[in-house]
N, CA, C and O atoms as a MOPAC input file, in Angstrom:
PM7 MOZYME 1SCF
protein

 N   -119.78600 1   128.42600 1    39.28100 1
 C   -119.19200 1   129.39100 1    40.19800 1
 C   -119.86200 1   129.26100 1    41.55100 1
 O   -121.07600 1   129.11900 1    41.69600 1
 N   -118.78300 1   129.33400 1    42.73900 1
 C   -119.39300 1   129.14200 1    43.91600 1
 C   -119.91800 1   130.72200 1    44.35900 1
 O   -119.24000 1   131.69700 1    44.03300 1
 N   -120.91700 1   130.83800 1    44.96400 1
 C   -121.58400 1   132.35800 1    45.50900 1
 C   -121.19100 1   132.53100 1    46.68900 1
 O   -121.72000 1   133.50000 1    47.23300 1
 N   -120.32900 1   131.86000 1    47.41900 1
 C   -119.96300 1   131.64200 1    48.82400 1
 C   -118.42200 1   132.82200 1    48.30200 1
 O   -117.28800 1   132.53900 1    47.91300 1
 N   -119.12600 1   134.16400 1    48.54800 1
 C   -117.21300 1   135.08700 1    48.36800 1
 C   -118.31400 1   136.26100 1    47.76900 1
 O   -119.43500 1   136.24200 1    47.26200 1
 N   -117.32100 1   137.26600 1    48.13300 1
 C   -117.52100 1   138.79200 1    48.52700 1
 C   -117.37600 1   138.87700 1    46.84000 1
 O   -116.53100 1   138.47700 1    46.03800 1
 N   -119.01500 1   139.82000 1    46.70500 1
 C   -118.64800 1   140.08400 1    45.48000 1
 C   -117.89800 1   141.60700 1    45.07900 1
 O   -117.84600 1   142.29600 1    46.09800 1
 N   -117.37700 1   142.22600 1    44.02000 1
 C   -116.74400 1   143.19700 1    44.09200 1
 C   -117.34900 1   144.55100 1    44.17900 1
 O   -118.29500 1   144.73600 1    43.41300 1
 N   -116.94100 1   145.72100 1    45.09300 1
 C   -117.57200 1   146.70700 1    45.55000 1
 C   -118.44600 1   147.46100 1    44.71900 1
 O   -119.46700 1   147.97300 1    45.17700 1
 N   -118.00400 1   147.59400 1    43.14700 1
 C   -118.61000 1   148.38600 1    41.79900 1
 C   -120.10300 1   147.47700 1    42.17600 1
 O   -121.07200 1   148.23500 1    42.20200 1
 N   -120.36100 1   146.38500 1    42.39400 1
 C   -121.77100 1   146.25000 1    42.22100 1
 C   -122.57900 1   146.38500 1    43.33500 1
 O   -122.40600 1   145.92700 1    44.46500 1
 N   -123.95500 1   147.41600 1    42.66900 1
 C   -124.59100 1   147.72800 1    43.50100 1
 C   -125.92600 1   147.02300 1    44.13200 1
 O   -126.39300 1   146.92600 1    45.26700 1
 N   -126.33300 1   146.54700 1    42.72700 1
 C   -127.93800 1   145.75600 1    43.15300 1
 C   -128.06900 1   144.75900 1    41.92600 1
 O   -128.04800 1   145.01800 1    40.72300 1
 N   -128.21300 1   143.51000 1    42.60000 1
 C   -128.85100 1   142.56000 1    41.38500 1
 C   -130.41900 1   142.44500 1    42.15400 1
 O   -130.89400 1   142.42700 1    43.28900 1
 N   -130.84300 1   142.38500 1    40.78300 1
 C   -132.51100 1   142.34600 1    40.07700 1
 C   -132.73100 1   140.91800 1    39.86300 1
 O   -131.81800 1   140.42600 1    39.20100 1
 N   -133.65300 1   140.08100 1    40.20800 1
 C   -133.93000 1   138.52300 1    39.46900 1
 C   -135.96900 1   138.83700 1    39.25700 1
 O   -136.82300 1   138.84100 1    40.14300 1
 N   -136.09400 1   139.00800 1    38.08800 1
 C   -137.23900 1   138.80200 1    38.02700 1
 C   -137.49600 1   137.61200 1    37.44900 1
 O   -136.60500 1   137.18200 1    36.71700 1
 N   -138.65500 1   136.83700 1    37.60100 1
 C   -139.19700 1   135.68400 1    36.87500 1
 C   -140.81000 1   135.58800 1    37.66900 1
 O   -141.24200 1   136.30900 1    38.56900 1
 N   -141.55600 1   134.30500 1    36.89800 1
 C   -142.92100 1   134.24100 1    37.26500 1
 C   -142.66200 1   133.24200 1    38.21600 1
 O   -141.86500 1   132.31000 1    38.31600 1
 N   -143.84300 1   133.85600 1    39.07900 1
 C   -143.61400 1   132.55900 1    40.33300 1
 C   -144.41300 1   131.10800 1    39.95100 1
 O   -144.32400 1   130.18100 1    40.75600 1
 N   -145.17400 1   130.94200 1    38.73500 1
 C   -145.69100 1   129.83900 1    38.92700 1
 C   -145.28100 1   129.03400 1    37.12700 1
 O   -145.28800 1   127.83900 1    36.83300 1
 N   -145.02000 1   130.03400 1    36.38700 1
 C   -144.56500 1   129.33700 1    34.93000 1
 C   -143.56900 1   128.59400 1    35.13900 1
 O   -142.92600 1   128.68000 1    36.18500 1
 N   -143.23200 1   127.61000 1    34.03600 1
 C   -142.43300 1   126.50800 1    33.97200 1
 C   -141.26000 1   127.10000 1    32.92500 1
 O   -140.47700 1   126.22800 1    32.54900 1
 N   -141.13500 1   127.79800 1    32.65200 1
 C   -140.21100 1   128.94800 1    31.84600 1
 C   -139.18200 1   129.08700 1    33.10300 1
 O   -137.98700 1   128.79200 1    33.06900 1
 N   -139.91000 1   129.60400 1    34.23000 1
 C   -138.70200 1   130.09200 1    34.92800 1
 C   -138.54600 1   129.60600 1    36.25900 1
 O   -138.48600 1   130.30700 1    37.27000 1
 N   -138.46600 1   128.02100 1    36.18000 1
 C   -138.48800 1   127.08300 1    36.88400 1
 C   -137.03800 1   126.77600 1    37.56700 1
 O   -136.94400 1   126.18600 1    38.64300 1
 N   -136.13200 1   127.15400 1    36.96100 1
 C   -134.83000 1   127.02700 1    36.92000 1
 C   -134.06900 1   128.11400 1    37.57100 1
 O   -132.98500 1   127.97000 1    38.13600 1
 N   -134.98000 1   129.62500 1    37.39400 1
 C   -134.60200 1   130.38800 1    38.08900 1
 C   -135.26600 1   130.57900 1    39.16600 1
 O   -134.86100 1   131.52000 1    39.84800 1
 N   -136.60700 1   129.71100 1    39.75200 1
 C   -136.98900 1   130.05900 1    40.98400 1
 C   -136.23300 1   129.04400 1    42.10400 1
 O   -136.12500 1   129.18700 1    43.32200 1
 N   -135.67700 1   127.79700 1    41.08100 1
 C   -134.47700 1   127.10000 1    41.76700 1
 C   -133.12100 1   127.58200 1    42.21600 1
 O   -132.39000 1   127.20700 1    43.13300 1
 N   -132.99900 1   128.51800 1    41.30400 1
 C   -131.28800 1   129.14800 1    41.87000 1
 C   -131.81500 1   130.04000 1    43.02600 1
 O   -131.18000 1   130.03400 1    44.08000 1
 N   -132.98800 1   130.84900 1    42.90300 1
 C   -132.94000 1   131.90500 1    44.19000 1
 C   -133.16500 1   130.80500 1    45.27100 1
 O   -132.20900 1   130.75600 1    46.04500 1
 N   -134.23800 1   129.83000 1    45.57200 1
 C   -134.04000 1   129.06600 1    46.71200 1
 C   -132.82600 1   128.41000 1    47.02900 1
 O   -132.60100 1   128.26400 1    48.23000 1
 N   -132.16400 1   128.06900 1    46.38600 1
 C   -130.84600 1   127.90000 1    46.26400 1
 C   -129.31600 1   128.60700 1    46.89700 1
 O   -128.48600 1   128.34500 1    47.76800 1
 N   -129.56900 1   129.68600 1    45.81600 1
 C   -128.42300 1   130.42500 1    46.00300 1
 C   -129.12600 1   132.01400 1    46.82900 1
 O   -128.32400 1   132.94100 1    46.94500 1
 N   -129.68900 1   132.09800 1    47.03200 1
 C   -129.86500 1   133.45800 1    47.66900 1
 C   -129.40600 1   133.56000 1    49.01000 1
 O   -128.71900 1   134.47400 1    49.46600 1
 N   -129.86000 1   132.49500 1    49.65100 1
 C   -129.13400 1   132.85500 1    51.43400 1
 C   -127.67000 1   132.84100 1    50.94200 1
 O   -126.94800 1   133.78800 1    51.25300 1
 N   -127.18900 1   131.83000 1    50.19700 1
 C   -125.69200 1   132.08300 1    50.26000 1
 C   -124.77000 1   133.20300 1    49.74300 1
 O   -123.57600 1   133.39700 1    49.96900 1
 N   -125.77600 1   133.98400 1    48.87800 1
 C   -125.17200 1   135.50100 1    48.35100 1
 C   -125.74900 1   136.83800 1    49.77500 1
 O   -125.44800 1   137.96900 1    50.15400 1
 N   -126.51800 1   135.95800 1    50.03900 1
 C   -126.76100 1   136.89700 1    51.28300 1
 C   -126.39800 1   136.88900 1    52.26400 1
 O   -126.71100 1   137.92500 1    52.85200 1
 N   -125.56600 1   135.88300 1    53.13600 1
 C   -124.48200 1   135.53100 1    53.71400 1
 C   -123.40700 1   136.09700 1    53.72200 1
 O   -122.87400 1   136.51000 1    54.75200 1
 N   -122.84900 1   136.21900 1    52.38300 1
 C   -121.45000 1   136.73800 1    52.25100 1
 C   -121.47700 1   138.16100 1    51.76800 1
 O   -120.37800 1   138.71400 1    51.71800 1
 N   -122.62000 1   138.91200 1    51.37200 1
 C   -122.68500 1   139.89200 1    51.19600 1
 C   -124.19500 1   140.27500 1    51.76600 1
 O   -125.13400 1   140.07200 1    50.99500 1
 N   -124.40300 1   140.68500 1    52.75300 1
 C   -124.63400 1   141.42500 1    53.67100 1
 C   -125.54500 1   142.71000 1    53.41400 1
 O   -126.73500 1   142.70100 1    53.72800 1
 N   -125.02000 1   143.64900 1    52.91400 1
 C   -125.42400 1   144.57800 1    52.66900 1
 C   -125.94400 1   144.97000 1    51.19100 1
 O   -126.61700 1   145.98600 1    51.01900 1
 N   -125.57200 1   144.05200 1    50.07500 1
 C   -125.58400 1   143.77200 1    48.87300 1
 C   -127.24100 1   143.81300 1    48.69900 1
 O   -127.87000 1   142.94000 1    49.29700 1
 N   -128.00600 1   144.83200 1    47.87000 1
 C   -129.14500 1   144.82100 1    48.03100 1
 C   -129.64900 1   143.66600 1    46.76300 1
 O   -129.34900 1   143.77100 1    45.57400 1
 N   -130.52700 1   142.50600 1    47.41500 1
 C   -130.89900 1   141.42100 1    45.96000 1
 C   -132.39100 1   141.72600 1    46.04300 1
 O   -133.01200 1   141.58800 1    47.09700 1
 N   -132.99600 1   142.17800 1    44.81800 1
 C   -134.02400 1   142.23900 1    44.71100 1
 C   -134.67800 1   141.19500 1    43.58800 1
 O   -134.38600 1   141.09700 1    42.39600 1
 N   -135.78800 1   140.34900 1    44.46500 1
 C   -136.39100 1   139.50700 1    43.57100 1
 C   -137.63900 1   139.78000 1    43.40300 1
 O   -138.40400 1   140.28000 1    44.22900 1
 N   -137.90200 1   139.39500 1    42.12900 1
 C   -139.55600 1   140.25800 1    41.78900 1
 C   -140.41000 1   139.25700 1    41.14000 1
 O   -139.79200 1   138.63700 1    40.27500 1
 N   -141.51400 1   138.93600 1    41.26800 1
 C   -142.14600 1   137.32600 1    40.77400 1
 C   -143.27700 1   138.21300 1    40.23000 1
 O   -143.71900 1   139.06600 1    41.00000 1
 N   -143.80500 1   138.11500 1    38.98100 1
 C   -145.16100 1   138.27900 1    38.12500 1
 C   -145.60900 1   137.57000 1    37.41700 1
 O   -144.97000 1   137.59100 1    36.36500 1
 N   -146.41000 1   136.89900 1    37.39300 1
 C   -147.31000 1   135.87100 1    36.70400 1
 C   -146.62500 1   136.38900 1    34.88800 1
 O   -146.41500 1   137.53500 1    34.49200 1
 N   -146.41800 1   135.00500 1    34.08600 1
 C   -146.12000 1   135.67300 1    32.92300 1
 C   -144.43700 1   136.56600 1    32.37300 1
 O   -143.69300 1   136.55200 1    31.39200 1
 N   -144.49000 1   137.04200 1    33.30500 1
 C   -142.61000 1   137.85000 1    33.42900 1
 C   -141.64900 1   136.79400 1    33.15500 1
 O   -141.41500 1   135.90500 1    33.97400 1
 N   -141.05300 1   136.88100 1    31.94700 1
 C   -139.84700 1   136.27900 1    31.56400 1
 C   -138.81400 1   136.52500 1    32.28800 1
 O   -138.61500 1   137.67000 1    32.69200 1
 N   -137.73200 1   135.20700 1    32.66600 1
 C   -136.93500 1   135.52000 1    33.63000 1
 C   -135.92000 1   135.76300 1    32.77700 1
 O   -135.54100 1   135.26700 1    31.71600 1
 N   -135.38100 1   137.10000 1    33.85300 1
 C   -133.71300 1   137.72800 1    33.40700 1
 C   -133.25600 1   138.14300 1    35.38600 1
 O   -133.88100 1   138.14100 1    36.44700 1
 N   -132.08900 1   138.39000 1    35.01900 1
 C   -131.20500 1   139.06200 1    35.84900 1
 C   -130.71900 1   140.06300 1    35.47400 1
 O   -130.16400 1   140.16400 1    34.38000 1
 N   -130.85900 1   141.20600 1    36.50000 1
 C   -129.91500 1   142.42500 1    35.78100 1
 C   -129.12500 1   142.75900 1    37.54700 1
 O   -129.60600 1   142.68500 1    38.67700 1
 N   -127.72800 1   143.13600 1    37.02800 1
 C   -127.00900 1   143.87600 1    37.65900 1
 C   -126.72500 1   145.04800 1    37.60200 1
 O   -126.64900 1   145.44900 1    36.44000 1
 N   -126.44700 1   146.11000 1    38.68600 1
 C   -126.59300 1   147.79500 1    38.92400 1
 C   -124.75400 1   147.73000 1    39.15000 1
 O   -124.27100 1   147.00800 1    40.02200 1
 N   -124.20300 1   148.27400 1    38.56800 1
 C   -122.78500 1   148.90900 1    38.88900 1
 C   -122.74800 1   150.21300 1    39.37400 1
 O   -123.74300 1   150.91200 1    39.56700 1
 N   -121.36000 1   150.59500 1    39.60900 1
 C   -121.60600 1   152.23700 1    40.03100 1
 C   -121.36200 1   152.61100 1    38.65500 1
 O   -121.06900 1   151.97000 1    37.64700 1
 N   -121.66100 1   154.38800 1    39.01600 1
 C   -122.21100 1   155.43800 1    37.71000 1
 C   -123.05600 1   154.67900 1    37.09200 1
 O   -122.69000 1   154.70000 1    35.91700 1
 N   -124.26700 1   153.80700 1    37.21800 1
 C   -125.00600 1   153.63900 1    37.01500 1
 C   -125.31700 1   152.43400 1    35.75200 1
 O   -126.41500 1   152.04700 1    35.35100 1
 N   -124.26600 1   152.11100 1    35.40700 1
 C   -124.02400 1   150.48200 1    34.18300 1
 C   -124.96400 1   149.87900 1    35.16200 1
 O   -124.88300 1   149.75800 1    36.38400 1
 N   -126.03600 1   149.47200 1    34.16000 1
 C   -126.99100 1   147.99500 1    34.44300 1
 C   -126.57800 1   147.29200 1    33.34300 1
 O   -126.30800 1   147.93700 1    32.33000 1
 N   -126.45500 1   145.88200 1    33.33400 1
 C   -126.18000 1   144.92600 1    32.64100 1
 C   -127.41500 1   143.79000 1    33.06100 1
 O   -127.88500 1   143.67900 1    34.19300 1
 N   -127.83200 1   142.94700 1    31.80800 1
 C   -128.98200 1   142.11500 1    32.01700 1
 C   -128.43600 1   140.56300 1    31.15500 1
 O   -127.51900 1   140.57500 1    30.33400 1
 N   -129.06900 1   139.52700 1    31.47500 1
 C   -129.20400 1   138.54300 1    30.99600 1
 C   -130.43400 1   137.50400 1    31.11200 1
 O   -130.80400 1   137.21400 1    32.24900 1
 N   -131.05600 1   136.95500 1    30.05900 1
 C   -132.35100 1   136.39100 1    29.88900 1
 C   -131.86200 1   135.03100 1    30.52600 1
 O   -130.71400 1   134.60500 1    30.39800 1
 N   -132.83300 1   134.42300 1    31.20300 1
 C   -132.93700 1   133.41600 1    32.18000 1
 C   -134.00600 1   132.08400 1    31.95800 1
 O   -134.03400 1   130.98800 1    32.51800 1
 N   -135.02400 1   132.78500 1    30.69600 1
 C   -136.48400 1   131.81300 1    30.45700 1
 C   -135.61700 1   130.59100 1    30.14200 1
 O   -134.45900 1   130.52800 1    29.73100 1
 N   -136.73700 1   129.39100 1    30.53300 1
 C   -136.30400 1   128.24400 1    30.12400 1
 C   -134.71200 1   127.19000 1    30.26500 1
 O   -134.33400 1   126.14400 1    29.73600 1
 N   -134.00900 1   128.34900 1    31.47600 1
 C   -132.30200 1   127.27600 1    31.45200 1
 C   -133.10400 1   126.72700 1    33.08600 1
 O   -134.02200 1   126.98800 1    33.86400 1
 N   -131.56400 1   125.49100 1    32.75700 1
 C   -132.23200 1   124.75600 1    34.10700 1
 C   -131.50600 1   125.70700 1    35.10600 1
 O   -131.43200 1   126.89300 1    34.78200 1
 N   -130.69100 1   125.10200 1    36.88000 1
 C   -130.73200 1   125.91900 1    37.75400 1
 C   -128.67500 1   126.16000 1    37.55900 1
 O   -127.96300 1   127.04100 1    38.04100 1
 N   -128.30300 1   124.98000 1    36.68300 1
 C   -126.84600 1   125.25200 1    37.11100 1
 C   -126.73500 1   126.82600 1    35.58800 1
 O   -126.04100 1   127.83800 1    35.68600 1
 N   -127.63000 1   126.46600 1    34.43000 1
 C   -127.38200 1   127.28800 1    33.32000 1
 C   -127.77800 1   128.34300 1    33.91700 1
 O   -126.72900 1   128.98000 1    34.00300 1
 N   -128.54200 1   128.93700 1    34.36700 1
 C   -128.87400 1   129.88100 1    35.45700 1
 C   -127.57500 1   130.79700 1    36.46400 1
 O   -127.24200 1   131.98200 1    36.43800 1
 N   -127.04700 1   129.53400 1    37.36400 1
 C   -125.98000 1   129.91100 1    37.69200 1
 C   -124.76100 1   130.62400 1    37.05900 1
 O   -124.07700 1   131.51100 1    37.56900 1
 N   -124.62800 1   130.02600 1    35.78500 1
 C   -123.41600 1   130.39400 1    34.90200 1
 C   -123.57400 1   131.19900 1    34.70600 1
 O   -122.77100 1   132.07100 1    35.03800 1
 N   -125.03700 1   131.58100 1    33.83700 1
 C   -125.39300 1   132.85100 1    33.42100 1
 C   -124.97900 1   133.91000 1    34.49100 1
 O   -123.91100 1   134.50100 1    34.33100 1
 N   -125.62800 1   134.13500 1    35.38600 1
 C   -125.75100 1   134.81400 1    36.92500 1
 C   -124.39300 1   135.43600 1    36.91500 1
 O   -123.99200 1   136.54800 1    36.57100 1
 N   -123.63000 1   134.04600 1    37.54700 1
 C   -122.21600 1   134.38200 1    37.42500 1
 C   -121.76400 1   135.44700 1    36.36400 1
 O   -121.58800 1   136.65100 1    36.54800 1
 N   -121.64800 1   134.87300 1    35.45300 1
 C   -120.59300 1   136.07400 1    34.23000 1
 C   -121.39100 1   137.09400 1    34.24700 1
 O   -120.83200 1   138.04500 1    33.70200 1
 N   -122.59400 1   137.39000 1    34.66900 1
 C   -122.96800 1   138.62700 1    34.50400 1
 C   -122.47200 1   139.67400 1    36.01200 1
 O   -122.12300 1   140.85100 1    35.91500 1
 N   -122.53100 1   139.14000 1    36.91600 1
 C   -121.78700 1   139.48400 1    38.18400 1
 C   -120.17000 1   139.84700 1    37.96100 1
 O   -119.43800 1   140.69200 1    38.47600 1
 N   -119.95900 1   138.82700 1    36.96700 1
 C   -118.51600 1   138.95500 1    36.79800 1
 C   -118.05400 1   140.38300 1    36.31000 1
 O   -117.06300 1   140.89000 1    36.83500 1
 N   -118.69200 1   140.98900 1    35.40000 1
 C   -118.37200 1   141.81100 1    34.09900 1
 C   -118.09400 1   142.82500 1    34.37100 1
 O   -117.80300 1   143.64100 1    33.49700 1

């Protein structure tokens, strides 16, 4: 999925935690260098919060309105399995 396009208004905040230096979440410190200016580009105001802790298994969680968070585990995929993941969870 390309990140270049407005994502839909129900979502409020995606979350990316992972460790900044483990090899677990190597794949996801590749998609944020990656893909973050370009979700931040097209969405603007879209709050992305990334959070790095030594040890912290990587997931993504998304904030909807009335308050649905939805999550998906991230340890160990490379940067496109990452993406996919990302994606359908954005999607939902």
């Amino acid at each position: 999925m390309s990140f270049a396009r407005v994502f839909s208004p129900a979502l409020r905040e995606i979350r990316i935690l992972c460790s900044q230096t483990g090899p677990a979440s190597a794949g996801t410190r590749q998609f944020i260098q990656t893909q973050y200016p370009v979700i931040k580009q097209h969405n603007p105001d879209l709050p992305v919060l990334i959070r790095e802790a030594t040890g912290t298994p990587a997931r993504a969680f998304a904030r909807f309105e009335r308050g649905v968070e939805k999550h998906v585990e991230l340890d160990n995929l490379s940067m496109t399995d990452v993406e996919a993941k990302v994606a359908r969870l954005l999607q939902s």
